[in-house]
C-alpha positions in Angstrom: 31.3 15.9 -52.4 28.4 18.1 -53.8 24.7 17.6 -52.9 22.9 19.2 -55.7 19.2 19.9 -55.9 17.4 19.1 -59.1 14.9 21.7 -59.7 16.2 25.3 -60.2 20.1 24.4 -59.7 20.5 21.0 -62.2 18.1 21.9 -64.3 15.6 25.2 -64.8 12.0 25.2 -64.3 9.7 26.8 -66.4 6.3 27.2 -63.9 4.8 30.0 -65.8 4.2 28.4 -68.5 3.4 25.3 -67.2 0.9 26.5 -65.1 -1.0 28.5 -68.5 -1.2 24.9 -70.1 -2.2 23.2 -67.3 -5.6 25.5 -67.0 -6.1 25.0 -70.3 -7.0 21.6 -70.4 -8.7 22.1 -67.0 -12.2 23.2 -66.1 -12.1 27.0 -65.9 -14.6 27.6 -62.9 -13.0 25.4 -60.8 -9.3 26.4 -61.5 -9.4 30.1 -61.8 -6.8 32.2 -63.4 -4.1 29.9 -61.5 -4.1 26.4 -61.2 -1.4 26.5 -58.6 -4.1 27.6 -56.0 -5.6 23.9 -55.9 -1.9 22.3 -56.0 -0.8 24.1 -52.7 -4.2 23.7 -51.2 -2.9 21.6 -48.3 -6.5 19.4 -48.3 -5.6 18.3 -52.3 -2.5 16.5 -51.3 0.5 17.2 -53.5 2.7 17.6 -50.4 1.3 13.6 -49.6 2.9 13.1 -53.6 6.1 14.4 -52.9 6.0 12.6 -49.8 5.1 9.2 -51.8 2.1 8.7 -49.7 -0.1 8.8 -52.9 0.7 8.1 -56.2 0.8 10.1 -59.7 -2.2 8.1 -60.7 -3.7 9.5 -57.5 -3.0 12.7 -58.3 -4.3 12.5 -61.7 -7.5 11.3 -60.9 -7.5 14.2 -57.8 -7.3 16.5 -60.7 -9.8 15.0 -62.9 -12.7 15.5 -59.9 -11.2 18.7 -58.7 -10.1 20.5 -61.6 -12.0 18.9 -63.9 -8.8 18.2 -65.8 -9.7 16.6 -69.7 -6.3 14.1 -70.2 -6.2 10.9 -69.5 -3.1 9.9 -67.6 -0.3 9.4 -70.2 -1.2 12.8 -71.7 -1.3 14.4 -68.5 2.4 12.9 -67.2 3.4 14.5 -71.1 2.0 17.6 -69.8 3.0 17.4 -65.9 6.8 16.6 -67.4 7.1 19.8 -69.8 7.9 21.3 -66.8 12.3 21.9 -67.4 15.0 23.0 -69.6 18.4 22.6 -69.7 20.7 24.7 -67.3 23.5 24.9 -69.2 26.2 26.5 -67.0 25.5 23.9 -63.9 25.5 21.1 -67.5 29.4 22.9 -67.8 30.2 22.8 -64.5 28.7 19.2 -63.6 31.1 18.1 -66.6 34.1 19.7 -65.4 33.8 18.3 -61.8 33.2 14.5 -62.9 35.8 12.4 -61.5 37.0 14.9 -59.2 34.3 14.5 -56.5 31.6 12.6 -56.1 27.8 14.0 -57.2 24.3 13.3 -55.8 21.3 14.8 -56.0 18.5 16.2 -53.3 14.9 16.9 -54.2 11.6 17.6 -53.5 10.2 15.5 -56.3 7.9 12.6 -57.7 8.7 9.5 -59.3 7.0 10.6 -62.5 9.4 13.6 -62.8 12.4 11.8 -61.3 12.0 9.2 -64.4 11.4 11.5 -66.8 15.0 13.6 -65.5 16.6 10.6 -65.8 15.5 9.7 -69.5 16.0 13.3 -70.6 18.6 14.7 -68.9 22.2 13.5 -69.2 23.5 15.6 -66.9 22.6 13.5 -64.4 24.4 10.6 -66.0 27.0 12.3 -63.1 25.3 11.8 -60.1 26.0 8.3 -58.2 22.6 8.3 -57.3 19.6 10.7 -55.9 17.6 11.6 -52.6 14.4 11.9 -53.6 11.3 13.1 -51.6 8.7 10.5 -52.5 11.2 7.7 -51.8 12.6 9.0 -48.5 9.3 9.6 -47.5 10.3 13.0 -46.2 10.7 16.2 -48.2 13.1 19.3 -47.5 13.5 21.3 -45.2 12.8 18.3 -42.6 15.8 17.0 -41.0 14.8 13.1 -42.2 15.2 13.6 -45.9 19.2 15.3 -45.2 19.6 12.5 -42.7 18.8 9.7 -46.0 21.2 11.7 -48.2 24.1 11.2 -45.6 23.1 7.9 -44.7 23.2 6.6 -48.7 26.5 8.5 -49.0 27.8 7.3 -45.8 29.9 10.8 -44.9 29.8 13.3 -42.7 28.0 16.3 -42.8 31.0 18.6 -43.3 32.5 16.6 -45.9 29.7 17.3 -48.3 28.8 21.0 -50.1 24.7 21.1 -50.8 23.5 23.8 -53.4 19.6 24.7 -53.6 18.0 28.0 -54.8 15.6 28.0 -51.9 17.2 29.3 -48.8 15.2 27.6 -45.7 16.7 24.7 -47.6 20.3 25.5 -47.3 19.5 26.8 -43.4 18.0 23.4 -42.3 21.0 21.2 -43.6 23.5 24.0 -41.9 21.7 23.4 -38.9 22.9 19.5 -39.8 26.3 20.5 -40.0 26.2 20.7 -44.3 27.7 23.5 -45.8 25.5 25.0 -48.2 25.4 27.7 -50.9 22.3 29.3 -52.2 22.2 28.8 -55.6 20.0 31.4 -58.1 21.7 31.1 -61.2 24.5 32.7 -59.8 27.5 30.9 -61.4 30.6 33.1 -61.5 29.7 33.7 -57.7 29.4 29.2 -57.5 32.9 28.7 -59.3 34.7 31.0 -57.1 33.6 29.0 -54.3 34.5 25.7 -55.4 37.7 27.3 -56.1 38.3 28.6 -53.0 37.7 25.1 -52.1 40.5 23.7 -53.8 38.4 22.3 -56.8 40.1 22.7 -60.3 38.0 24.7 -62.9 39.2 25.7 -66.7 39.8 29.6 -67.5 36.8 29.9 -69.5 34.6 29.0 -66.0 
């Protein structure tokens, strides 16, 4: 079975430029030259979002009085969504592995971005389902959030392979007994693996 995080292994991220039109339709004396500072300020609550303890409406309206953001909350899910692109090799490889194991996700997310990777991205028409932060109510690298994965696939740790491009990540679910590889776009290094494993890939992987 693979575990698969979203962000960064299923599909990219694009933060850089996120972040530049983010401050653009924020207040500039409350924001700075990086927005990010006020999203990983522990007291404005994002990791309560991932978490599902607030909602994205709460976290728009956070934004309006703290960053003086200008959209209203449609435009701002628009602009809190343009946040991905495609990763086509894992799109390949995804594709080639359906219907020889099963596929579910793990992420540190939010239900606005879960929905809108769902809509968007077919890729994950291949997953039997996803772990997601916000409804697990626990976020990586705490033990709960691998312990909801294994429960909803109902297997044991060593049966499952879990790929994520941040390290701590793949560390905590080893120390769960999940073999993991750290994923950073490093594909050729990925399909040996699965080989190795026994899966069966085409030549032109």
């Amino acid at each position: 079975m693979l575990l698969l995080d979203l962000g960064n292994v299923t599909v990219r991220l694009r933060s850089e430029g996120f972040f530049g039109r983010l401050r653009a339709v924020c207040d500039p004396a409350r924001v700075g030259e990086d927005p990010r500072r006020i999203l990983q300020d522990p007291s404005f609550g994002h990791a309560d979002y991932e978490r599902g303890r607030i909602s994205g409406r709460d976290l728009h309206a956070r934004l309006q009085a703290r960053a003086g953001l200008s959209l209203g909350y449609e435009d701002w899910v628009a602009l809190w969504n343009d946040f991905f692109e495609p990763n086509a090799p894992m799109e390949a490889l995804v594709a080639a592995l359906r219907g020889q194991v099963r596929i579910w996700g793990l992420s540190n997310t939010n239900a606005e971005h879960l929905a809108f990777l769902r809509r968007q991205y077919r890729v994950l028409d291949a997953f039997e389902g996803v772990t997601a932060s916000h409804e697990a109510g626990s976020a990586k690298p705490e033990p709960a959030i691998y312990r909801a994965a294994l429960g909803a696939l109902h297997t044991d740790p060593g049966e499952l392979l879990y790929l994520d491009d941040v390290k701590p990540y793949v560390d905590a679910a080893a120390e769960l007994g999940i073999p993991g590889f750290h994923y950073t776009f490093n594909d050729a290094a990925l399909v040996r693996a699965l080989r190795d494993q026994g899966f069966t890939l085409p030549d032109t992987f």
